[in-house]
N, C-alpha and C positions, 0 to 999 in steps of 0.2 A: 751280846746283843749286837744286833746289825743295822743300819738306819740303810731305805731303800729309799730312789725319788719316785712318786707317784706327780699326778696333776691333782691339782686344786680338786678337781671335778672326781677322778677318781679316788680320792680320800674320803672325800664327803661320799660317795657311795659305800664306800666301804666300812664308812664310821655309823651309816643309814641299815648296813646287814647286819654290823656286829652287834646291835640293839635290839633288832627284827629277830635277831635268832638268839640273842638273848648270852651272848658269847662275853666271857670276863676280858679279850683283849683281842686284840688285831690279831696275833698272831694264833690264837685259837681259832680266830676264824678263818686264816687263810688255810691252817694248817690241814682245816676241815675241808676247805674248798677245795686243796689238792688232793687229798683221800679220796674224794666223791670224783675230780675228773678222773683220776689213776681207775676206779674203779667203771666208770663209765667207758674208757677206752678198753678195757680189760673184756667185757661185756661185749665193746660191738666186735671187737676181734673172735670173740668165742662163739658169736655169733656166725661173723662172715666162715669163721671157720667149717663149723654144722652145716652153713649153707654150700658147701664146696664140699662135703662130705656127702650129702643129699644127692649131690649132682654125680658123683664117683656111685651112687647106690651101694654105699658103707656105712657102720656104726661104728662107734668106739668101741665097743667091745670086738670089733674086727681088727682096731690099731692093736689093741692089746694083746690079743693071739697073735700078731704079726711079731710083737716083739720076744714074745716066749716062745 
């Protein structure tokens, strides 16, 4: 186990989610909290990607034959 410092302010927010979401401990909830940003960065990158794909007038299925 690891002890982090937070503020006053943000513990109480945090002790306010892990209720709301119904979470057995702090660290199930952050753990969550990081899965969900990893996954939302994950998304807009795959996102901007398609969109620079679009702009090239390419598909994946193009990368793919490019690599075979």
């Amino acid at each position: 186990m690891t002890t982090i410092a937070v503020s006053q302010k943000t513990k109480k927010e945090l002790l306010k989610l892990k209720i709301k979401e119904n979470k057995k401990s702090l660290d199930e909830l952050i753990s969550e909290m990081t899965l969900t940003y990893k996954k939302k960065k994950f998304l807009e990158a795959s996102e901007k990607f398609r969109k620079k794909l679009d702009e090239k007038d390419l598909k994946l299925e193009d990368l793919n034959e490019a690599c075979h």
